[in-house]
DSSP file (Angstrom, degrees, kcal/mol; ACC not computed):
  #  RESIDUE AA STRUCTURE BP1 BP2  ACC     N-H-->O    O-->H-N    N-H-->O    O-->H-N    TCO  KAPPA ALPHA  PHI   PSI    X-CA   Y-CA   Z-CA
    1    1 A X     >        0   0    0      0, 0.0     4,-0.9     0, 0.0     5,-0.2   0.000 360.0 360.0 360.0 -55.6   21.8  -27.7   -2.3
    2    2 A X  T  4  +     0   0    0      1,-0.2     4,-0.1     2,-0.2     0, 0.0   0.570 360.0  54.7 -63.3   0.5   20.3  -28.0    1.1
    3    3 A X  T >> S+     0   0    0      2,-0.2     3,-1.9     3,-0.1     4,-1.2   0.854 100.2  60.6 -86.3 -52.7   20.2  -23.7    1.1
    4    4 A X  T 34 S+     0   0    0      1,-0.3    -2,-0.2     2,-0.2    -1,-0.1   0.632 105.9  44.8 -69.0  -9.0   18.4  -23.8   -2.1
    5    5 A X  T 3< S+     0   0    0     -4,-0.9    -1,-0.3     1,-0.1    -2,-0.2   0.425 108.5  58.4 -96.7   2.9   15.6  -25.8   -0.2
    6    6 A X  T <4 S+     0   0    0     -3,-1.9    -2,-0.2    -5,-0.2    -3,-0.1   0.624  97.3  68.3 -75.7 -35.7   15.7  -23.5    2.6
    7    7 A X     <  -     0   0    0     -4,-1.2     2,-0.2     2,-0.0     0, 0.0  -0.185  68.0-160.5 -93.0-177.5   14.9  -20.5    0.4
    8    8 A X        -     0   0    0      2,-0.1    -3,-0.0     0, 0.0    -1,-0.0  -0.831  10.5-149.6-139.6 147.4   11.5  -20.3   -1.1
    9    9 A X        +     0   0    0     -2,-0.2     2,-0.3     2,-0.0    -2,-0.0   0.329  57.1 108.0 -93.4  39.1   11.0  -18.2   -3.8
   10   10 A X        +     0   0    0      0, 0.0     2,-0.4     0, 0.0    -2,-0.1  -0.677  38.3 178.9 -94.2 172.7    7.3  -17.0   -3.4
   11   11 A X        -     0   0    0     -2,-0.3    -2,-0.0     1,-0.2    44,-0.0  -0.967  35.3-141.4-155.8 157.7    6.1  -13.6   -2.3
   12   12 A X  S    S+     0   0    0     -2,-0.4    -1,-0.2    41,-0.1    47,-0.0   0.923  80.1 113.5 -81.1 -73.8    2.3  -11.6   -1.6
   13   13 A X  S    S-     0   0    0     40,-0.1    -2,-0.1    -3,-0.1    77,-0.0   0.683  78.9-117.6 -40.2 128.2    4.3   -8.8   -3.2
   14   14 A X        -     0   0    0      1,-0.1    -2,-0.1     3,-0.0    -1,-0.0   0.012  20.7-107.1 -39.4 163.5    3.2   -7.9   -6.3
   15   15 A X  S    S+     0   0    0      2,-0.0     2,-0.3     0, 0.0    -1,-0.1   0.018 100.0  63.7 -74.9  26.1    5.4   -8.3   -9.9
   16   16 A X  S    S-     0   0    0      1,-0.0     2,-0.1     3,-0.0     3,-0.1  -0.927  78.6-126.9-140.1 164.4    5.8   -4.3   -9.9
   17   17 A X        -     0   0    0     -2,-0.3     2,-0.3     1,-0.2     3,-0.0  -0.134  42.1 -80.5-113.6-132.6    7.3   -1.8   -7.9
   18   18 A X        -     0   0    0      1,-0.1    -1,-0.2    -2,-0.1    71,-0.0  -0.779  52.9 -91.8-111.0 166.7    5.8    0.9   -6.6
   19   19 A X    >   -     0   0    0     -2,-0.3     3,-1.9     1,-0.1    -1,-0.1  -0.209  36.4-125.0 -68.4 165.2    5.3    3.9   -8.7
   20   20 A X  T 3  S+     0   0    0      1,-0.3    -1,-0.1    -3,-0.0     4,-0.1   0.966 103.1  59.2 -78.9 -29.1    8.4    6.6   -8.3
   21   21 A X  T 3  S+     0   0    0      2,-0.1    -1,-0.3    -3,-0.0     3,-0.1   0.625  83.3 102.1 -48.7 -15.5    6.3    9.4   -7.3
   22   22 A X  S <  S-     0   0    0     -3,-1.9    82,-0.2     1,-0.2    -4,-0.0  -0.464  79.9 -85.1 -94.1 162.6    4.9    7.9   -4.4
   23   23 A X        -     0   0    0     80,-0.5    80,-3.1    79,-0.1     2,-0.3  -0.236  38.4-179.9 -59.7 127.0    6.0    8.7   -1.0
   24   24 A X  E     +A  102   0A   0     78,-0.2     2,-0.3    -3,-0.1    78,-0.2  -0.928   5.2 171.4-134.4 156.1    8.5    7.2    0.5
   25   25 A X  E     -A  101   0A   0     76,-1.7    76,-2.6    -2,-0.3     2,-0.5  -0.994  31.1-130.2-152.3 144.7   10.1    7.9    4.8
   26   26 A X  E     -A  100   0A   0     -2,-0.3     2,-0.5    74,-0.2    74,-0.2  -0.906  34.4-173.7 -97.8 133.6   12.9    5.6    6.6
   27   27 A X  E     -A   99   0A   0     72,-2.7     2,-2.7    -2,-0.5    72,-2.0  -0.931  26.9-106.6-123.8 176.4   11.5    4.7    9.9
   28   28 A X  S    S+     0   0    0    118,-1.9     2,-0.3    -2,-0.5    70,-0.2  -0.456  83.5  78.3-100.2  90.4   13.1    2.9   12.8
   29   29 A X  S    S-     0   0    0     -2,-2.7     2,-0.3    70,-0.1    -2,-0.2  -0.963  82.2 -99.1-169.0 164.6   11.8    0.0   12.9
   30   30 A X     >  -     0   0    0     -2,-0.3     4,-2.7     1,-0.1    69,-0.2  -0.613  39.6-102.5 -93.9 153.5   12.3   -3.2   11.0
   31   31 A X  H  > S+     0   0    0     -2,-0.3     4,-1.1    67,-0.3     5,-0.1   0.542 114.0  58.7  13.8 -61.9   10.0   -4.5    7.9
   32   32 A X  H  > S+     0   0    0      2,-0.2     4,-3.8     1,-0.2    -1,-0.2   0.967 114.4  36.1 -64.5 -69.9    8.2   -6.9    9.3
   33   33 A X  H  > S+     0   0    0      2,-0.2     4,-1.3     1,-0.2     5,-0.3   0.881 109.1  59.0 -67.3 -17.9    6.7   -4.4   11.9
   34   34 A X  H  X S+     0   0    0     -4,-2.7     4,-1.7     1,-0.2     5,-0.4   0.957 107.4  50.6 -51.4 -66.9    6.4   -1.4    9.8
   35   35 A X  H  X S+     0   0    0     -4,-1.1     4,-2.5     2,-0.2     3,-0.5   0.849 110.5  54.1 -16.6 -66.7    4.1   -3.8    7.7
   36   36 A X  H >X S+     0   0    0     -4,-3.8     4,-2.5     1,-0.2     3,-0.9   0.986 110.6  42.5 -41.8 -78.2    2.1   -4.7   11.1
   37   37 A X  H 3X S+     0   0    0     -4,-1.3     4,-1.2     1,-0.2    -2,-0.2   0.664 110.4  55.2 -52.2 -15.0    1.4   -1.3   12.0
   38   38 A X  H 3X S+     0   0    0     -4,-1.7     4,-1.2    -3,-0.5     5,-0.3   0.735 114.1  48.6 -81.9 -31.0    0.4   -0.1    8.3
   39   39 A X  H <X S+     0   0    0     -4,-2.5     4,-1.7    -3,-0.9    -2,-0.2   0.904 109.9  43.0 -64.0 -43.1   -1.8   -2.7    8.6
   40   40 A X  H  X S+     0   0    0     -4,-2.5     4,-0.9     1,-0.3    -2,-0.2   0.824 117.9  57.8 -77.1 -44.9   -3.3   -2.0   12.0
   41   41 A X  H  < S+     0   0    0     -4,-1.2    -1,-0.3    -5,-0.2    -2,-0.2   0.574 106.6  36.7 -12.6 -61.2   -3.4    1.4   10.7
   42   42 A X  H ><>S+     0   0    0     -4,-1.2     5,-1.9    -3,-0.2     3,-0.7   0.707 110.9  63.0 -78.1 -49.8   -5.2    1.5    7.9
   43   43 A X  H 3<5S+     0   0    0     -4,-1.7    -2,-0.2    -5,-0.3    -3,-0.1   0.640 109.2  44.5 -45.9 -28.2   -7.7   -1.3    9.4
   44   44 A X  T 3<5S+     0   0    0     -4,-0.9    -1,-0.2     1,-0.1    -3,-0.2   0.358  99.9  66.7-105.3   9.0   -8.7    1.3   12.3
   45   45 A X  T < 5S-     0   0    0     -3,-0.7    -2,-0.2     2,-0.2    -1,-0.1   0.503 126.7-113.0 -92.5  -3.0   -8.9    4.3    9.2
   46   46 A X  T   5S+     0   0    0     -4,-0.4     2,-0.4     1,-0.2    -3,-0.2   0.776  73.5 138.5  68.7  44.9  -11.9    1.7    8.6
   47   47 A X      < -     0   0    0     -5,-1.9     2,-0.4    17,-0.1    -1,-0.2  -0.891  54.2-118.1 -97.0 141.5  -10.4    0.2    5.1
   48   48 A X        -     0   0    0     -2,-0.4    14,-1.9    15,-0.2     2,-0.8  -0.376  20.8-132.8 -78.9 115.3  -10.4   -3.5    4.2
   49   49 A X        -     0   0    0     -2,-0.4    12,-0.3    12,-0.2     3,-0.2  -0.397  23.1-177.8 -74.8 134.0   -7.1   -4.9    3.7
   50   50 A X  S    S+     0   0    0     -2,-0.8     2,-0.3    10,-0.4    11,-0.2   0.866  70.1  16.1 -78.2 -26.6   -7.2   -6.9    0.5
   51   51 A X  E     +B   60   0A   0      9,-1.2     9,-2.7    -3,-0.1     2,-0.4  -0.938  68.8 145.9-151.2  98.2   -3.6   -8.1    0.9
   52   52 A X  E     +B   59   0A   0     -2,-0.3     2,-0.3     7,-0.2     7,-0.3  -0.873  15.0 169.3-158.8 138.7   -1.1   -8.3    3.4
   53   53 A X    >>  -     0   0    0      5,-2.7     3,-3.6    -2,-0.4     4,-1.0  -0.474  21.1-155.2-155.6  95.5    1.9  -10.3    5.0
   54   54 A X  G >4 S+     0   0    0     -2,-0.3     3,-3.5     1,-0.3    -1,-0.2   0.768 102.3  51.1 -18.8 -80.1    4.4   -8.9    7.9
   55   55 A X  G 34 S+     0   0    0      1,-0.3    -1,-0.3     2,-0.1   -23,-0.1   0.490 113.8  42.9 -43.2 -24.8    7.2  -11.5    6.4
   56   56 A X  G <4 S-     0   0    0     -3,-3.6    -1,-0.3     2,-0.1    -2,-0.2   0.403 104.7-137.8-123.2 -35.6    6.7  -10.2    3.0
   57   57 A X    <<  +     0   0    0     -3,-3.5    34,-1.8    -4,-1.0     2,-0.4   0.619  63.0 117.8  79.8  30.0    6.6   -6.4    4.4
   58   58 A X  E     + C   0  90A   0     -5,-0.3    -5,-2.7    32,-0.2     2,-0.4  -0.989  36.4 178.7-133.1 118.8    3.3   -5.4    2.0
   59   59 A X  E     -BC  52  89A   0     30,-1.2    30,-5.9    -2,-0.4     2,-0.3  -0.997   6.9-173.9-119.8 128.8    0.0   -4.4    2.8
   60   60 A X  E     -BC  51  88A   0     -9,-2.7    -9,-1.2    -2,-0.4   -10,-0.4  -0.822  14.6-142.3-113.3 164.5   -2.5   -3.5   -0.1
   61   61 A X        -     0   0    0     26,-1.5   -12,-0.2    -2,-0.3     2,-0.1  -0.515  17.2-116.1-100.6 164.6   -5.9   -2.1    0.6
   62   62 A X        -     0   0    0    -14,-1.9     2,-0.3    -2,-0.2    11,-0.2  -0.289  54.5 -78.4 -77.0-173.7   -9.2   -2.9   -1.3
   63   63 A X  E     -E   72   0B   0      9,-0.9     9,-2.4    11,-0.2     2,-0.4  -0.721  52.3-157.2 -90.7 161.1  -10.6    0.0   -3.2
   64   64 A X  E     -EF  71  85B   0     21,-3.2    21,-1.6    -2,-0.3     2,-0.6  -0.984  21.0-149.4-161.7 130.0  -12.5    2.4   -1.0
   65   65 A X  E  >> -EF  70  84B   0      5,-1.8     4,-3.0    -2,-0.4     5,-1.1  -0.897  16.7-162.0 -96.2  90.3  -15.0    4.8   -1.8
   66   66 A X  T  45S+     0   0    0     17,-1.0    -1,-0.1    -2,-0.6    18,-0.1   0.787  85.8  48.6 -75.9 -20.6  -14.2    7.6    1.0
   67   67 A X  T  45S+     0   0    0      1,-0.1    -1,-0.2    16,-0.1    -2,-0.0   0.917 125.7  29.2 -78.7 -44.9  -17.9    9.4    0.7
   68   68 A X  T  45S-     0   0    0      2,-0.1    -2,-0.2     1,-0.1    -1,-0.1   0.861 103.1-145.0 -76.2 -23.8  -19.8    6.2    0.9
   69   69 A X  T  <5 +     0   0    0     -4,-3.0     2,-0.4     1,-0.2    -3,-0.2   0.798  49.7 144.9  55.3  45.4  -16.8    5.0    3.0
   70   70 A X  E   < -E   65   0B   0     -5,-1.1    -5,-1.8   -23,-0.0     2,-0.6  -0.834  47.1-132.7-117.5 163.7  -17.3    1.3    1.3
   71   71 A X  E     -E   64   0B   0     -2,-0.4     2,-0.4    -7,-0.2    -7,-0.2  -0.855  13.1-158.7-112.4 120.2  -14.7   -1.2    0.3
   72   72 A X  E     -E   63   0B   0     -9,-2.4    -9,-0.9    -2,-0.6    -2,-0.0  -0.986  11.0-151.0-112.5 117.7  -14.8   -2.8   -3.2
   73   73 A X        +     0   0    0     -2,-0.4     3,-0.5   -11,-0.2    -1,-0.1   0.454  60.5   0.4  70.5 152.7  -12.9   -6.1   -3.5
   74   74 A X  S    S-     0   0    0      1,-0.2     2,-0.3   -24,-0.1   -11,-0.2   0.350 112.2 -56.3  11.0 176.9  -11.2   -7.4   -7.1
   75   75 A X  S    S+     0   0    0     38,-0.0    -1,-0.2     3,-0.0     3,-0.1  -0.140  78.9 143.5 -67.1  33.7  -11.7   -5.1   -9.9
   76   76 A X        -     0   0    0     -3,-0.5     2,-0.4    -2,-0.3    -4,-0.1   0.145  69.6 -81.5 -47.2 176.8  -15.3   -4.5  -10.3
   77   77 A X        -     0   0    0      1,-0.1    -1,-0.2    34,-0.0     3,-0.1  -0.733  36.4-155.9 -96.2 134.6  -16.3   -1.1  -11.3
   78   78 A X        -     0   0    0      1,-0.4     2,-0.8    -2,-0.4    -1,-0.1   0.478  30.5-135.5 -82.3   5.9  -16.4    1.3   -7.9
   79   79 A X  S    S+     0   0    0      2,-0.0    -1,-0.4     5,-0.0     5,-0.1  -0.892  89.3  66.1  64.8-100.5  -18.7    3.4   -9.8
   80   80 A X        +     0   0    0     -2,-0.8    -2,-0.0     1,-0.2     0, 0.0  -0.174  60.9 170.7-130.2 119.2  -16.9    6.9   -8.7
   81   81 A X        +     0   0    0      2,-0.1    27,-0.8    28,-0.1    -1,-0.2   0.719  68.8  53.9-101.4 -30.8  -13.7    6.4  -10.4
   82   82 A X  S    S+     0   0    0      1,-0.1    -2,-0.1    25,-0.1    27,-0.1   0.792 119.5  39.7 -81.9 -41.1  -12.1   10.1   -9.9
   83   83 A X  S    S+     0   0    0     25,-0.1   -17,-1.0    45,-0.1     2,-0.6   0.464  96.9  90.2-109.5   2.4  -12.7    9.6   -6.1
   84   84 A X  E     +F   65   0B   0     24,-0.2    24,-0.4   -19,-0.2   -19,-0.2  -0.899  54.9 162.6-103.8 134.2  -11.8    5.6   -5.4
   85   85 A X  E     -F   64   0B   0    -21,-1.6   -21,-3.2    -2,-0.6    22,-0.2  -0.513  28.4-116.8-129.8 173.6   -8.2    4.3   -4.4
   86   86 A X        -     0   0    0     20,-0.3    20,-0.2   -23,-0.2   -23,-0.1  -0.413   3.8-152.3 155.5 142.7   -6.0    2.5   -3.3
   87   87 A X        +     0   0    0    -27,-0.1   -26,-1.5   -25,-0.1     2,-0.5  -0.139  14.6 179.6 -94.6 128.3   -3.3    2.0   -0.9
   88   88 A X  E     -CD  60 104A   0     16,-2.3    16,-0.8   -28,-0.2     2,-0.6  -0.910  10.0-164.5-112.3 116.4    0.0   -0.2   -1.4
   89   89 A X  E     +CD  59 103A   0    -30,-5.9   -30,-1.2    -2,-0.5     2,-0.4  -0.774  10.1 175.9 -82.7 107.1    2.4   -0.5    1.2
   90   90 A X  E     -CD  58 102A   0     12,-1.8    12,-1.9    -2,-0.6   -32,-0.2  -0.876   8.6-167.5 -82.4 140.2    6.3   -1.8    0.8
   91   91 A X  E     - D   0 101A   0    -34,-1.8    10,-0.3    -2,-0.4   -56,-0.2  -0.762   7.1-171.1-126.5 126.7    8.4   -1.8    3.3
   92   92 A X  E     - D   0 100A   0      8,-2.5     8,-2.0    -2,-0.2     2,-0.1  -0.326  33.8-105.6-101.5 159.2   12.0   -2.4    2.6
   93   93 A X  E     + D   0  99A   0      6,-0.2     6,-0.2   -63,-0.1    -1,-0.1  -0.561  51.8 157.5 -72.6 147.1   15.4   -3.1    4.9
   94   94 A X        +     0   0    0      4,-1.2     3,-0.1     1,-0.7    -1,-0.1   0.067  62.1   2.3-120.1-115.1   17.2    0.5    4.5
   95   95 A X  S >  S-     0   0    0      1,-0.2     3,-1.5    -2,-0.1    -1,-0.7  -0.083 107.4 -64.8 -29.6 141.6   19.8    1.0    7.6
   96   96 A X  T 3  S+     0   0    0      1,-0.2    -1,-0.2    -3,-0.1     3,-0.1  -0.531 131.2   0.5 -14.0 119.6   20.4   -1.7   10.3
   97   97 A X  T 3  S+     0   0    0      1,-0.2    -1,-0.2    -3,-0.1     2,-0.2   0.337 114.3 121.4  46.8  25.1   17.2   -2.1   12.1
   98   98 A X    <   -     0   0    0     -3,-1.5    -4,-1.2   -70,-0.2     2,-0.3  -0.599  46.9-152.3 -78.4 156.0   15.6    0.8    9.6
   99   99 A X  E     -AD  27  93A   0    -72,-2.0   -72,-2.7    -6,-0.2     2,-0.5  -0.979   6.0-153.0-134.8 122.3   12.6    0.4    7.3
  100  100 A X  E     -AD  26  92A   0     -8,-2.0    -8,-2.5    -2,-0.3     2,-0.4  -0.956  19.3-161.6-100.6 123.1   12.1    2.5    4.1
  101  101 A X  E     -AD  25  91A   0    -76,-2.6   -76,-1.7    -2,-0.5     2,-0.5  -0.732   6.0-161.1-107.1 133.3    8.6    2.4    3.8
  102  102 A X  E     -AD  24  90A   0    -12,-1.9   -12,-1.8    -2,-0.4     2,-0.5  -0.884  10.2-168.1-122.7 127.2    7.2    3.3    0.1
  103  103 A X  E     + D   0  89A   0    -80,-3.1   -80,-0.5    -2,-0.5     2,-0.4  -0.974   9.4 175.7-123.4 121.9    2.9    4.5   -0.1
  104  104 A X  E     - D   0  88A   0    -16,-0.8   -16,-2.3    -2,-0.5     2,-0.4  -0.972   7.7-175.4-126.2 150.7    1.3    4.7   -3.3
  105  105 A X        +     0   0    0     -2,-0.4    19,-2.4   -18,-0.2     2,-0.3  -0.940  29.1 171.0-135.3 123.8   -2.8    5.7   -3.2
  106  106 A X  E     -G  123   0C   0     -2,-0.4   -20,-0.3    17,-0.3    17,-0.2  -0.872  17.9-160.6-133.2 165.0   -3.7    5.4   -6.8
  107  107 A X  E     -G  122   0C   0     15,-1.8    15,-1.9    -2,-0.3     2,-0.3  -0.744  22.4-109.9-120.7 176.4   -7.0    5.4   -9.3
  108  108 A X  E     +G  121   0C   0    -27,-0.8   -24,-0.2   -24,-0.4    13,-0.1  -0.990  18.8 177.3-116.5 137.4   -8.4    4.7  -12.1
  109  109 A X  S    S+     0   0    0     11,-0.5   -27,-0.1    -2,-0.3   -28,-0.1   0.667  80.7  32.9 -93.6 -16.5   -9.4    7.2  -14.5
  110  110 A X        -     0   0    0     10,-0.3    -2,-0.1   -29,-0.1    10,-0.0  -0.069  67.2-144.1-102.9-156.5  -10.5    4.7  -16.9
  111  111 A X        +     0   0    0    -34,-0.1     2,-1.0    -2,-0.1     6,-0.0  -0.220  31.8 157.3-153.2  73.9  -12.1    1.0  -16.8
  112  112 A X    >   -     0   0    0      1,-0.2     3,-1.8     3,-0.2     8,-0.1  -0.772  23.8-171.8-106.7  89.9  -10.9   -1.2  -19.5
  113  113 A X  T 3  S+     0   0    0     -2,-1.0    -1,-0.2     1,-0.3     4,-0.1   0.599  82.5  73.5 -36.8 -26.0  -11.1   -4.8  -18.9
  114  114 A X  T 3  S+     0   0    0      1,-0.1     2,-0.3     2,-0.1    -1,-0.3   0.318 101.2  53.6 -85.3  -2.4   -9.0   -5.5  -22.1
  115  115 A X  S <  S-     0   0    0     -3,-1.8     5,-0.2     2,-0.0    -3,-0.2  -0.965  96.0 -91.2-162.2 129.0   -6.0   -4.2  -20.0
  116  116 A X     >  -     0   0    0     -2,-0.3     4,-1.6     3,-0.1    -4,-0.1   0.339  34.4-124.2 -40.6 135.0   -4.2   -5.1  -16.5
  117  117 A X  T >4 S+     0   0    0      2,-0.2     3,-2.4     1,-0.2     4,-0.2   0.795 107.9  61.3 -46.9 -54.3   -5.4   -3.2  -14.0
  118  118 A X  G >4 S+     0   0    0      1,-0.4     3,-1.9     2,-0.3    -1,-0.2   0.765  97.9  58.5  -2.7 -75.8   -1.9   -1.9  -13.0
  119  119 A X  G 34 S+     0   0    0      1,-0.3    -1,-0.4     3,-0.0    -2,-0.2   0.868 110.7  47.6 -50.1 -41.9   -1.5   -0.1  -16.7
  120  120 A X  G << S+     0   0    0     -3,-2.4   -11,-0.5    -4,-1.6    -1,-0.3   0.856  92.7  95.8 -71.6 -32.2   -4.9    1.9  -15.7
  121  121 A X  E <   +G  108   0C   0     -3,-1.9     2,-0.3    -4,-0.2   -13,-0.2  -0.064  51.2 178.7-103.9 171.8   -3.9    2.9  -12.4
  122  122 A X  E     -G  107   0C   0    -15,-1.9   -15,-1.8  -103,-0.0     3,-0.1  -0.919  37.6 -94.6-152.8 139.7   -2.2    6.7  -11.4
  123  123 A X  E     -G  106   0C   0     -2,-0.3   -17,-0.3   -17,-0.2     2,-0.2   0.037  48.7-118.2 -57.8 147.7   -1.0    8.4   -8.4
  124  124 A X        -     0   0    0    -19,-2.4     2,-0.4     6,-0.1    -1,-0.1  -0.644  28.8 -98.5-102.6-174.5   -3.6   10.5   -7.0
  125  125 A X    >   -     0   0    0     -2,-0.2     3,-4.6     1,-0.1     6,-0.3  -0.543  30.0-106.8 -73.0 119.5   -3.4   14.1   -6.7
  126  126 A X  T 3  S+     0   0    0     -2,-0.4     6,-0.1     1,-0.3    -1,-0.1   0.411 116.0  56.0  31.3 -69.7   -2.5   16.1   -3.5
  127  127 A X  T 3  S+     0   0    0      4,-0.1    -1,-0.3     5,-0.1     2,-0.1   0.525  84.8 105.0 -70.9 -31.7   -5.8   17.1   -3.2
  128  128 A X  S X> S-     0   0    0     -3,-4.6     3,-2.3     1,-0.1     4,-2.3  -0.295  78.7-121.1 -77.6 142.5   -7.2   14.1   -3.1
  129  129 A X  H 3> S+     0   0    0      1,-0.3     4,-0.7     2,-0.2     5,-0.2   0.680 111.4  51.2 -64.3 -18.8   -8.6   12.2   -0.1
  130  130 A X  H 3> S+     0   0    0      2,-0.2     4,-0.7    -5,-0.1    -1,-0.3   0.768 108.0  45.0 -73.6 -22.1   -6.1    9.3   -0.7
  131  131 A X  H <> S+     0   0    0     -3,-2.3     4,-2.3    -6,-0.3    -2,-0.2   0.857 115.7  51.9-106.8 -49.7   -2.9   11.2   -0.9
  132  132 A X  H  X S+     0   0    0     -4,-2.3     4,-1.4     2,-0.2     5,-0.3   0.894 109.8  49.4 -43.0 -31.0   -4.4   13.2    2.5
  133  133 A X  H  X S+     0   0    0     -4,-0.7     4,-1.7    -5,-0.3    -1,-0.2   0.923 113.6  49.5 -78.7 -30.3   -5.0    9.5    4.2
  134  134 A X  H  X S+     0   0    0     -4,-0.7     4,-1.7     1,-0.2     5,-0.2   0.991 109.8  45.6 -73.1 -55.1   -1.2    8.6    3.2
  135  135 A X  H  X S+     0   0    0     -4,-2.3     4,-1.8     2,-0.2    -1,-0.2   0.792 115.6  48.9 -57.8 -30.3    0.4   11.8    4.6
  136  136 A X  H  X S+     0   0    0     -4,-1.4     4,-1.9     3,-0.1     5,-0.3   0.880 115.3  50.4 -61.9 -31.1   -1.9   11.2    8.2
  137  137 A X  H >X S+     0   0    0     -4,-1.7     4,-3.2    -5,-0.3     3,-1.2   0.978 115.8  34.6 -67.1 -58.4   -0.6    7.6    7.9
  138  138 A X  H 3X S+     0   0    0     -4,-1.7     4,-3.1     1,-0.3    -1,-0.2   0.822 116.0  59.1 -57.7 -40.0    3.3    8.4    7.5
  139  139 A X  H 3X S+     0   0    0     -4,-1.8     4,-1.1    -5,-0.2    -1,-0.3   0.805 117.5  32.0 -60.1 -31.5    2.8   11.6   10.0
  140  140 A X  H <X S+     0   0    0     -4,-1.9     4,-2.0    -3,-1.2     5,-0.2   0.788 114.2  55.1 -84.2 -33.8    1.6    9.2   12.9
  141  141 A X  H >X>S+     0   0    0     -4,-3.2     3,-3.0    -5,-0.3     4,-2.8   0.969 110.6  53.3 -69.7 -56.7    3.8    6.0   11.8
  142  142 A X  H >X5S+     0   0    0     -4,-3.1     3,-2.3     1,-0.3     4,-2.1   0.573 116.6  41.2 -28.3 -84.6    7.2    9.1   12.2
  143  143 A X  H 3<5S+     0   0    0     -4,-1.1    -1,-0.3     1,-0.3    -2,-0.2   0.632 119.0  41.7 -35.4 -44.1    5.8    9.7   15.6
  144  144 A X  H <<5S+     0   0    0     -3,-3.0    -1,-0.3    -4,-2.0    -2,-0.2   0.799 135.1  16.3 -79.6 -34.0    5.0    6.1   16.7
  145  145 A X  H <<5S-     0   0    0     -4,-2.8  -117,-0.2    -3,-2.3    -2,-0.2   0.597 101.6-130.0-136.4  17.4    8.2    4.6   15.3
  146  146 A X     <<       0   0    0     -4,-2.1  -118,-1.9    -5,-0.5    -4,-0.1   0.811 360.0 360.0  78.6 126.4   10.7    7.5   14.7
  147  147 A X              0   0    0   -120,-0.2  -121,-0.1  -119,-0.1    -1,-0.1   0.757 360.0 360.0-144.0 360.0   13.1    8.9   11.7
């Protein structure tokens, strides 16, 4: 009994998981700090994190308009829909004292209030200035914290 008041069963983490396309690298380091350093990370790429908690191992971003290089908060319309993201970080235990760390930078190509944001959003393309800022992110964290 006394475990089951121990536990608690909230989380930041979203109800979803990430999409399966999105990138995923084990580095060495555990959860908590991968989480720190995506945070810290992303906070000096100058985007607002909307969401985040080391214990929890999740950092989400707002949306972020990289030509205007502003950060839009809840789901309001970003205006530029083809060119605004945004980043959601896991990181999970993989190895002893490993982290698989999972990056999705997604859009929306649509704006339908009548339906969760989630169901609008899509990975973005290659090409795209989100999927570039997530491959800098993952290329620096390998260096900084090994795989």
């Amino acid at each position: 009994m006394l475990f089951l008041l121990a536990c608690t069963p909230t989380t930041t983490r979203p109800d979803f998981m990430p999409l399966p396309e999105a990138p995923s690298v084990v580095l060495y380091a555990r959860p908590p700090r991968v989480a720190a350093e995506v945070q810290a990370w992303l906070t000096a790429q100058g985007l607002q994190v909307e969401l985040a908690n080391a214990q929890d191992a999740y950092v989400e971003t707002a949306w972020f308009e990289p030509r205007s290089k502003r950060s839009i908060r809840g789901d309001r319309d970003p205006g530029d829909l083809a060119g605004t993201f945004k980043i959601r970080c896991w990181a999970d235990p993989d190895a002893p004292g490993k982290s698989r760390l999972t990056v999705e930078a997604v859009y929306r190509p649509v704006l339908d209030p009548s339906r969760p944001e989630r169901d609008l959003e899509v990975l973005v393309p290659a090409q795209h200035e989100g999927a570039k800022l997530v491959d800098r992110m993952i290329d620096e964290l390998k260096k900084k914290l090994g795989t």
